[in-house]
Every structure is written in C-alpha cells, then in structure tokens.
N, C-alpha and C positions, 0 to 999 in steps of 0.2 A: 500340603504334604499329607503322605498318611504313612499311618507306622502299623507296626505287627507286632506280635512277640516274637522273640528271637529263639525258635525251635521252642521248647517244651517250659522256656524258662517263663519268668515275667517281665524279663527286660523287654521294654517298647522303641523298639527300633524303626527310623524311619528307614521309606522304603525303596530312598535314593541317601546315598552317604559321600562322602568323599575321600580319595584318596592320595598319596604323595609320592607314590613310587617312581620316579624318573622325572620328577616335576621338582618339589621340596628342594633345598640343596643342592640342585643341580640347572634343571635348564630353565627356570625362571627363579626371577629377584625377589629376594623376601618379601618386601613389598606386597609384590604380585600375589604372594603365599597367602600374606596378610587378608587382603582382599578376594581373594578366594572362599578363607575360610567364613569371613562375616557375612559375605551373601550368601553363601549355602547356610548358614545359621539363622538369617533373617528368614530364609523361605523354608526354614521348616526342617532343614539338614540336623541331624543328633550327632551324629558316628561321622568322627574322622579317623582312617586308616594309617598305621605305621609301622616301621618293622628296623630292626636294630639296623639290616643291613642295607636299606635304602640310602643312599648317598655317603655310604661309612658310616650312620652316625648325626650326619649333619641334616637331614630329613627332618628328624625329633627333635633336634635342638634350633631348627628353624618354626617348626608348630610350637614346641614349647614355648620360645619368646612370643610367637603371636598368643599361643592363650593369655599367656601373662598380661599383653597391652589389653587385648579384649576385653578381659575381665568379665566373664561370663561367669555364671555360679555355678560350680564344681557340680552340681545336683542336675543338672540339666542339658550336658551334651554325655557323651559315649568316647573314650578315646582307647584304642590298641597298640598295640605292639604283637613284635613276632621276635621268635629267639630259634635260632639254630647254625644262621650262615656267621656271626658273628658282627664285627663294626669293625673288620680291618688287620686285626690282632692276627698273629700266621701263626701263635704257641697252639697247642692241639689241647689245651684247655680252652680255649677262645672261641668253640664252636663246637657244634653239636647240642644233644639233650641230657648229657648229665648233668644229675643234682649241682655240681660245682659249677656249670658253665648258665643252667637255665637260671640257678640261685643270683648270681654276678649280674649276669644280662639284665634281669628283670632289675634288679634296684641300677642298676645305669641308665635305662630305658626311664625310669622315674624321676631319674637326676638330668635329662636330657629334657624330659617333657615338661618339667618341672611341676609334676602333682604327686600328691600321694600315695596313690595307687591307679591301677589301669582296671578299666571294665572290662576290656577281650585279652589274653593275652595265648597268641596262635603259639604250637610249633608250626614251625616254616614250611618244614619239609620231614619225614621219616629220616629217624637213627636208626642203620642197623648195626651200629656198632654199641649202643646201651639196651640192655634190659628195658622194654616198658613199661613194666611196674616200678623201674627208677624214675621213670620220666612223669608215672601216673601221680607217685608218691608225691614229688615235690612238686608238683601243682598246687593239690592236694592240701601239702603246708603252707602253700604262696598264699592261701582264699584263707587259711585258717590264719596266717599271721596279720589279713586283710592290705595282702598287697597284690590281689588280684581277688574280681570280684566273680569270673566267669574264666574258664579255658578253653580251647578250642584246636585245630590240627587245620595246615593248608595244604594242599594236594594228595591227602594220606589216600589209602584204598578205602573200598569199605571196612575188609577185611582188617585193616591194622586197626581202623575208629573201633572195630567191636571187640576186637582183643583190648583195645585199651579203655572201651565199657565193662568187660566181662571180669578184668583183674580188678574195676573199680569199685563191683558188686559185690565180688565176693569177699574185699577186703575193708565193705564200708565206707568207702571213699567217693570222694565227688570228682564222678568222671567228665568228658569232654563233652561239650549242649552247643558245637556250632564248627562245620570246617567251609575254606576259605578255597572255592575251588574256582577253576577259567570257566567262564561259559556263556557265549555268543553263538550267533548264526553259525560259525562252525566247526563249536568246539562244544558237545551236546550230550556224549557217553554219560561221564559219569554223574551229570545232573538231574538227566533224565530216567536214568538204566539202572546203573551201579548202584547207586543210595538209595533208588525208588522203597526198599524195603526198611533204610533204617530212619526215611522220615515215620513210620509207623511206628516201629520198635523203639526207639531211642529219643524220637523228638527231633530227629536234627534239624538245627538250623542253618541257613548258610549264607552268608554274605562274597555275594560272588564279582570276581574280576574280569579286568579284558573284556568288558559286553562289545564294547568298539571294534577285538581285535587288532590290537594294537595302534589305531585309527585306521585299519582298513574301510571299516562299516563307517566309518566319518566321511567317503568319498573324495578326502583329498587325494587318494592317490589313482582315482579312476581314468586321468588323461595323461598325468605325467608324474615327477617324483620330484618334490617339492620341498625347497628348504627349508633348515632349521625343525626336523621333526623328530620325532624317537627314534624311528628306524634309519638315519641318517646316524647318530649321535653313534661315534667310535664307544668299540666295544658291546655293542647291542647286535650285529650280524648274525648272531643265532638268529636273533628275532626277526630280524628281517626274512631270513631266509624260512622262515617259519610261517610267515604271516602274509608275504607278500610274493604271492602265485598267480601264477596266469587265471588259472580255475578261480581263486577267490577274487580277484576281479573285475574277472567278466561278471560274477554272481554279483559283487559290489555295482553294477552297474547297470545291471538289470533292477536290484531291488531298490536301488536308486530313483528310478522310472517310476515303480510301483509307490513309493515315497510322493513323489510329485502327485501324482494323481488323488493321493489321499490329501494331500495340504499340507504336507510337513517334509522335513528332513529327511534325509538318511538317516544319520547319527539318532535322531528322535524317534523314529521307526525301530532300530534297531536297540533301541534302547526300554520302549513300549514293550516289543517282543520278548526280552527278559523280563520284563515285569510283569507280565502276563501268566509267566508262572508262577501257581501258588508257592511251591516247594523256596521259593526264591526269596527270601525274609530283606535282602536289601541287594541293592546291586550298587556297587562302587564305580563312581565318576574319577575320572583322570583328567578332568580341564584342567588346562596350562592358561587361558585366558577368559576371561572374565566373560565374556560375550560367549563362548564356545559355554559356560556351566547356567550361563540362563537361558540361551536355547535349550541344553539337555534336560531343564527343569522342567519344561512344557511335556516329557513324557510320560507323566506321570496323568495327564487330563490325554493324552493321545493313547492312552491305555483302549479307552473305552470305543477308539475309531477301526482295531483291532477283531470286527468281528469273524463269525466261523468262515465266511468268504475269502477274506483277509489272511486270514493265519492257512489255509487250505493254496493261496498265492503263494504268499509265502514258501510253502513247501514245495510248492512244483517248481521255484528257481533253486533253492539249496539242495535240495535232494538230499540230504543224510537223515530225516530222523532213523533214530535207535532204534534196532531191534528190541521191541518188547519181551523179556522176560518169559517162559510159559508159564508159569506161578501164577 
C-alpha cells in the first residue's frame, strides 16, 4: 500500500480506502462487512468511508460493531462520516447543515460507530437554506471540542469550498482540507478542471467515489444485466439510468480489450487510472465481495503498467477529457 497526506494536512492516507455505501446494511451480511473490512486493513487500507445516510443509519452501526470485534487501535485506521441527508428522521431539524442538525448527527454518528470522535467528517451535499458561516462555525467547534479531527464538503463547487475557506480566514477558523467528489473514466469535470486551482490555493484534498461507475467499469454489465447488483436494487433507477448508457458501454467494452492486453482487469485498469492522478489522495473501493477487494488491490502495482502510450489509449476510447482552463 502507499499513502499521501491528505491535501495540505498531515493526515497519511492510504491511497485505496474502502467504502459502505449500498453495501454495509444493506446488500451484503455483516459478516461479509466484517471481512471486508479486515482484509483491506491487513493490505494496507487506513480509511473506511460512511455517511449518516447510508442504509438509515444501519451502514455505521454495522462498521461500528465490526471495529469493535477487530479491535484495532484507535491510532491507526481513519474513519468518516457525512451529515446533511439525515438517517430517516422526516422533522426538518433532521437534515441539512445547521448548527442543531450537524451538532445531533455528528455525536449519533459516534454512537453508531461506536468511537470517540471521527477523523473526516464531510457535509454530504450544499445547504442553501443555512448561512455558511453557520455550517463553517460549528465544525469549527466539533475539532475544538475534539469530536472531529478534520472536515471536508462532498460534491460542493469550487465556488461554495472557497466561500467556506474565505469566511474561515477571515474569522480565524479551521476551514474545510478535503471534498469527496465522483470521478472515473466518465465523470472527469470537476476533478480535473473545476478544482484544478484550489489544489494550489487551499491544499485540497480529495477522496474520490464511483471510480467503477457504478460497476460499469467492472465489466459486468458489458454482455447482459446481471443479478443481484446496485443498479438492479429497488430504489436506485436514477443510478441506473445515470450510469448504464449505450455510449458508456460500448466504451466499457472497448477498454475492456485494452485491459486484456495489458494483463489485468477492467475494474483494475480503471481503477490504476484514478490513481494515476496526483490530485487524487485516495480513491474509495465499493467491494461487496471479498474476491472483487483483492483483485481491486492489485491496482495500486498496475499503476506503474499505465504509461504515456496507455493513458494516450485510453483517451482515444473515452473521449471526454476536460477542457483546460486558459489560466
């Protein structure tokens, strides 16, 4: 494994983490969760990923009991949370980023995980119904009362990340060092374009999702549509409808090809290619089984099989990179 610091901080993050969103509490058996988390630990994994509203609720309180069996020392993994969609609650204190709702969530999120405090704790998504210097404040007090050691923003603009650095500046307060945004083969704007200026300015860090695509870039859905998957699972058909295009793959199908010919996977290719970006401090794994998180392991040494020949393939099947900036 290898790690980084996590944008400007000195947190050392490795540079594969794991994640439970649609997995944890839901479409696989604690067990299975169990066993997820100890091998990604054993190879090197630091950062596991969570969010109040991953399974209601029941995401965190299925990692919690596994920390608990593991019994790993508190000093030596990274564990998050996210606070804005809520865990189920429909009162309109129950969600979003005021002081009352992010206050509540974080110490539940602590009683779910069952630790102390959290190392990341994201908002989810932009409030535009609170003030952001309400949202910057009580972070702010969450690090001072040391129940959060780091904060961070997931899909925000740049534009809101530096309004919510620039009220942190000038009011002395310890603003956001890391956001939590999609980015695979063909989801590439804001990783590459939109931030490019504030990994300079601000350090940012970012621990990015979806490298897969939902499992598109996994190739299982390149011949047919195959049971028991995320994009099957009631309730998720935005996603499907999002992710599973003709366009993406036929591309899944092509770089498929080009996979073979180097000696690896799909999923492990596509997986290499987020980590090939420096900007990219971890990239979060979505394995549901056990065999699917020690193949994706191997992308970390398939980084290096990536070179300017490769990555220049690459781009002649997807065809989106970003327009660059004139700056």
């Amino acid at each position: 494994m290898e790690y980084v610091s996590l944008g400007k901080t000195g947190l050392k993050i490795s540079r594969l983490s794991l994640g439970s969103w649609l997995t944890f509490g839901k479409q696989i058996a604690d067990k299975d969760a169990e066993d997820l988390m100890r091998i990604a630990y054993e190879n090197g994994i630091n950062f596991f990923d969570n969010a109040e509203i991953y399974a209601r609720g029941m995401s965190e309180i299925v990692m919690g009991k596994a920390l608990k069996r593991l019994g790993w020392s508190r000093d030596s993994y990274i564990v998050s949370s996210k606070v804005h969609f809520g865990s189920g609650g429909q009162a309109p204190t129950q969600k979003g980023l005021s002081r009352k709702h992010v206050f509540e969530a974080c110490h539940q999120a602590l009683e779910r995980l069952q630790v102390d405090y959290l190392d990341l704790y994201y908002c989810h998504r932009p409030d535009k119904t609170t003030p952001i210097e309400e949202t910057v404040w009580t972070m702010h007090n969450l690090i001072l009362q040391g129940k959060i050691l780091y904060w961070g923003t997931s899909e925000w603009s740049a534009q809101e990340i530096m309004e919510a650095h620039m009220f942190a500046k000038q009011n002395h307060l310890i603003g956001p060092v890391v956001e939590q945004p999609e980015y695979n083969l063909f989801t590439r704007e804001k990783v590459e374009n939109e931030f490019s200026q504030l990994y300079k300015t601000v350090g940012l860090g970012t621990t990015i999702w979806s490298p897969l695509a939902s499992g598109i870039l996994s190739g299982k859905y390149n011949d047919s549509f195959p049971d028991s998957t995320r994009l099957g699972m009631e309730g998720l058909e935005w996603l499907k409808d999002k992710n599973l295009t003709e366009d993406r793959v036929l591309k899944s199908r092509q770089l498929n090809s080009l996979a073979k010919d180097l000696g690896m996977s799909l999923p492990v290719l596509s997986l290499a290619w987020c980590l090939k970006n420096p900007t990219v401090s971890t990239v979060i794994l979505g394995a549901s089984k056990t065999t699917q998180l020690i193949e994706n392991l191997t992308a970390i040494d398939a980084v290096q099989k990536l070179d300017e020949n490769v990555m220049l393939s690459i781009e002649g099947i997807v065809k989106n990179a970003p327009r660059k900036p004139d700056y």
